[in-house]
Backbone as CSV, one residue per row, in Angstrom:
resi,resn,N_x,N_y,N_z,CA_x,CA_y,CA_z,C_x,C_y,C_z
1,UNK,12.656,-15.767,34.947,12.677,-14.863,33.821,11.295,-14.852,33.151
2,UNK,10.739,-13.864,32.494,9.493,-13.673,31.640,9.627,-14.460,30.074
3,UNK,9.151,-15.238,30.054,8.655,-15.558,29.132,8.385,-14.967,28.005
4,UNK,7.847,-13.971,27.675,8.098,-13.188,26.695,9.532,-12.735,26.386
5,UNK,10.779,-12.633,27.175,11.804,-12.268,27.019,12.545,-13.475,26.292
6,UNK,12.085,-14.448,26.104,12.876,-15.507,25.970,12.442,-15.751,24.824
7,UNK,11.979,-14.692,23.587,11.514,-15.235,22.369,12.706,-15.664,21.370
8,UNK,13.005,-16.786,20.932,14.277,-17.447,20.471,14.195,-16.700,19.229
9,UNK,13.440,-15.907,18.550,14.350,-15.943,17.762,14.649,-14.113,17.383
10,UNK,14.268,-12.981,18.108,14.677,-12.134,18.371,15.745,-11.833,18.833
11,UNK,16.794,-11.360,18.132,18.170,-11.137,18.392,18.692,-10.073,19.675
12,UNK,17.376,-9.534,19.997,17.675,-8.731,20.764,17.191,-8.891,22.416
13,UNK,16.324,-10.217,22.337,15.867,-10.620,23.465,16.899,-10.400,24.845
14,UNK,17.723,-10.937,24.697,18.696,-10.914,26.078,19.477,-9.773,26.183
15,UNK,20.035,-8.365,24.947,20.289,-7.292,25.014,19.722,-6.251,25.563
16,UNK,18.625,-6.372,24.943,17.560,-5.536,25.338,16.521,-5.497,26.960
17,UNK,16.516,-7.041,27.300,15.950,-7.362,28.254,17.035,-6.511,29.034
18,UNK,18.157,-7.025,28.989,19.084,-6.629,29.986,19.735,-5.072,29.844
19,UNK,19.348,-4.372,29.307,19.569,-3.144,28.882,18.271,-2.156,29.602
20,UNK,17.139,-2.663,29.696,16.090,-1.953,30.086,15.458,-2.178,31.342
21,UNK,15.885,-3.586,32.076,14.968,-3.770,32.985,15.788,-2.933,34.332
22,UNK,14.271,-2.231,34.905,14.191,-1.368,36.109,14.202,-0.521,35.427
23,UNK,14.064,0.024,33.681,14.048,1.607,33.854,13.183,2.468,33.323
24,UNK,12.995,3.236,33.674,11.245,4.191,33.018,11.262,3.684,31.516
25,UNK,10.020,4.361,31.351,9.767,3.881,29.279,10.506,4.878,28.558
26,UNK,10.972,5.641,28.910,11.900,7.034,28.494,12.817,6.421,28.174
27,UNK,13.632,5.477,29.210,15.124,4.653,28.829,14.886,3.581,27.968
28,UNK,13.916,3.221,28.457,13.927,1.609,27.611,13.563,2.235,26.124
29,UNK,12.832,3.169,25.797,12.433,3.129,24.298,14.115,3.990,23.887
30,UNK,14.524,4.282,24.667,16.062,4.657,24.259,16.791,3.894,23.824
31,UNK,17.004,2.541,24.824,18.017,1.609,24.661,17.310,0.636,23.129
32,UNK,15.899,1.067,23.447,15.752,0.086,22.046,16.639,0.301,20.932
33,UNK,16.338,1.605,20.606,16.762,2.481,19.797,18.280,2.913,19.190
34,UNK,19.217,2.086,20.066,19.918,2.151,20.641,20.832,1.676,18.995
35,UNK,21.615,2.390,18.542,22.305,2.518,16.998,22.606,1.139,16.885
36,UNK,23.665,0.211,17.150,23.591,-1.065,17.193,22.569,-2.233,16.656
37,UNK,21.454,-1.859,17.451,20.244,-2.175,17.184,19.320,-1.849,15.981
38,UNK,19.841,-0.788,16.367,18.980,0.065,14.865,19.376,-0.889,13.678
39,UNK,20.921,-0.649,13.211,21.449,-0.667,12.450,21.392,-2.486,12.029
40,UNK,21.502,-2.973,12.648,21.463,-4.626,12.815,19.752,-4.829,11.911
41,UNK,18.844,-4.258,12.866,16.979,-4.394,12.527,17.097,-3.948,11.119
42,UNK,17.955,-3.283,10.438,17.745,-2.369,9.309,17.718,-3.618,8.325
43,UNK,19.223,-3.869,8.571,19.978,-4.836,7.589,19.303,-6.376,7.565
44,UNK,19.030,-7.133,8.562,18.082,-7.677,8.893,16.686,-7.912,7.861
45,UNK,16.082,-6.455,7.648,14.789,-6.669,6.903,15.330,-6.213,5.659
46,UNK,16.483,-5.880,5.223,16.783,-5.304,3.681,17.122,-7.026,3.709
47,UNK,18.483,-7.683,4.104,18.147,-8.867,3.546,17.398,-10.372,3.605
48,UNK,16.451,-10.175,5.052,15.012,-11.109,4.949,14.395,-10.787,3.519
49,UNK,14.074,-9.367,3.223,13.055,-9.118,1.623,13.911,-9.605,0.293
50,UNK,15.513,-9.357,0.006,16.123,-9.419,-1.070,15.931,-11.388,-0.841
51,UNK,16.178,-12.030,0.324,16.217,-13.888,0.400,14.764,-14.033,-0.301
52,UNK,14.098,-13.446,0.588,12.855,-14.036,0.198,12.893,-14.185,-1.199
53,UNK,12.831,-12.572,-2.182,12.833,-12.883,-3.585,13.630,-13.423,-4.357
54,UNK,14.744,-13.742,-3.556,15.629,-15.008,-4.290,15.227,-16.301,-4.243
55,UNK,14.484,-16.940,-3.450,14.103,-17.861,-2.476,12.700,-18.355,-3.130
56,UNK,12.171,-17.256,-3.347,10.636,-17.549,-3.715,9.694,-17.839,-2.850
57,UNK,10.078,-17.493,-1.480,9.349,-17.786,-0.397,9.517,-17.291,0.989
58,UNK,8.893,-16.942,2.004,9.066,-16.560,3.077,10.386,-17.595,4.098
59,UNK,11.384,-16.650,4.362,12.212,-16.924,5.032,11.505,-17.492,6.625
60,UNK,12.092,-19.062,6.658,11.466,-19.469,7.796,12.083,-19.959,9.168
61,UNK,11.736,-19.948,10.494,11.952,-19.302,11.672,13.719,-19.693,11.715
62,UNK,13.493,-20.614,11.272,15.276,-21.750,11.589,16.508,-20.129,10.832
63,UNK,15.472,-20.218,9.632,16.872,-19.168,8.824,16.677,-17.800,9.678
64,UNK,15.498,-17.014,10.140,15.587,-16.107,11.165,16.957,-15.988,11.921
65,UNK,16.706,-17.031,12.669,17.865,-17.069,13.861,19.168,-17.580,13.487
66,UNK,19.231,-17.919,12.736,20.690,-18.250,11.720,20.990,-16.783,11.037
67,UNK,20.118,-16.151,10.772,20.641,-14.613,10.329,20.567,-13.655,10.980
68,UNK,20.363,-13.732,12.521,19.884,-12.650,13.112,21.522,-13.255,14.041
69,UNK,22.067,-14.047,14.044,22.694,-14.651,14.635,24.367,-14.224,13.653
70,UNK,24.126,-14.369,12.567,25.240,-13.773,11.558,25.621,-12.394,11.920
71,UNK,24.429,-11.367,11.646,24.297,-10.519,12.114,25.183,-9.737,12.894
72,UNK,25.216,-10.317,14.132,26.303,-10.321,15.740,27.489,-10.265,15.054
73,UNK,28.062,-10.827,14.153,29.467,-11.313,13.619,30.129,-10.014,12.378
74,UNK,29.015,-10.313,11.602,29.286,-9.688,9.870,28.581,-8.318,9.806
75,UNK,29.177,-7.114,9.444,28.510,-6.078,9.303,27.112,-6.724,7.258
76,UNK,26.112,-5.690,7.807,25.030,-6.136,7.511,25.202,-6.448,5.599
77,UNK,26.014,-5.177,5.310,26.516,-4.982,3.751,27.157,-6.223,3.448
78,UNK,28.078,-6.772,4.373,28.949,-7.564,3.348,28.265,-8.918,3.858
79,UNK,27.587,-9.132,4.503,26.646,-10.519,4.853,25.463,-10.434,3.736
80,UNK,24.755,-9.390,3.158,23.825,-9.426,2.122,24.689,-9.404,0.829
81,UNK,25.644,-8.828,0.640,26.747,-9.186,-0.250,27.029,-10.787,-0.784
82,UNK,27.962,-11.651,0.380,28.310,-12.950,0.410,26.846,-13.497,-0.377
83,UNK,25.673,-13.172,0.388,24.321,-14.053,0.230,23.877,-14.181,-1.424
84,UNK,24.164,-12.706,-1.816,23.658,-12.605,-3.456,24.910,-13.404,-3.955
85,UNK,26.282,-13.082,-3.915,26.937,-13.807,-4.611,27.051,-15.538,-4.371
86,UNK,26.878,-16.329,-3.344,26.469,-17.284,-2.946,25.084,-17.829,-4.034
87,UNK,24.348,-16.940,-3.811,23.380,-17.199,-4.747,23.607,-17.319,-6.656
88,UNK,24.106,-16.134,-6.753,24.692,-15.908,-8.226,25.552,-16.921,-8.597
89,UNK,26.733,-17.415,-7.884,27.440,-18.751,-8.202,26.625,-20.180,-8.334
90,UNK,25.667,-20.120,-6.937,25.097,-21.871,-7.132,23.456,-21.361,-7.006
91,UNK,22.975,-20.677,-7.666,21.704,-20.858,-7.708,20.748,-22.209,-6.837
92,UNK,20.577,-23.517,-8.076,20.164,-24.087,-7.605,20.070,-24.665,-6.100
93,UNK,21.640,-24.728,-5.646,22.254,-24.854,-4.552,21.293,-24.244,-3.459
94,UNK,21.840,-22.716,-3.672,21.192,-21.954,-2.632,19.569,-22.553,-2.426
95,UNK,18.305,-22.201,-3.785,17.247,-22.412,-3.262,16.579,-23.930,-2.214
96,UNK,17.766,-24.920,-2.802,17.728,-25.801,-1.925,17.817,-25.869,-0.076
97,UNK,18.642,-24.664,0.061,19.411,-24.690,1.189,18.929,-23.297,1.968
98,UNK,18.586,-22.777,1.107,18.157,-21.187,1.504,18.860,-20.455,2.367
99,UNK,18.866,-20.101,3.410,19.767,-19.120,4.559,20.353,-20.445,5.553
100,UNK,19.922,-21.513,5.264,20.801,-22.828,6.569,22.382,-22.302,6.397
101,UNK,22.791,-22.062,4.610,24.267,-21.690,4.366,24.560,-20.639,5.681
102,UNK,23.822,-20.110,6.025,24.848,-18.960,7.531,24.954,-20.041,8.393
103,UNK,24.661,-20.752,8.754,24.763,-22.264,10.054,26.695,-22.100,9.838
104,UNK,26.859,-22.160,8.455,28.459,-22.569,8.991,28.923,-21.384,9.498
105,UNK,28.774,-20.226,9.054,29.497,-19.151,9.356,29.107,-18.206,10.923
106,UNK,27.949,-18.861,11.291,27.463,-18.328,12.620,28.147,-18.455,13.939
């Protein structure tokens, strides 16, 4: 396998790999594109930016893949939902713990 395909913490590494390989750049920039995907990448960077400014800091690689990994499971609304109210109940809590809290639910 390529090495580049195997980037851990891109959610789409093994979808996508396997969605595109053998086919012109016509398909593959299709399958990128591909609503699922879309829709996942969207939600993804709406709540990487809302953590961060809860957080006070750049969301780092561990919580990536713990949320890109939620993701797969929880539509994107009610996973950025849980996160603010999670936050709003235990503040302190959360900044301690930051996005590890998806580990249980992943």
């Amino acid at each position: 396998m390529v090495e580049e395909e195997l980037y851990s913490f891109n959610y789409n590494h093994l979808t996508i790999s396997h969605l595109t390989k053998g086919k012109n750049e016509n398909e593959r920039e299709k399958a990128r594109t591909y609503q699922p995907f879309a829709e996942r990448e969207k939600w993804e960077k709406k709540i990487k930016e809302a953590m961060s400014a809860l957080l006070g800091r750049d969301i780092v690689p561990l919580e990536q893949y713990f949320l890109e990994k939620a993701l797969f499971s929880i539509p994107g609304e009610e996973l950025l939902q849980f996160l603010e109210e999670r936050y709003l109940s235990h503040p302190q809590e959360f900044k301690e713990q930051g996005l590890f809290i998806l580990e249980e639910i992943s």
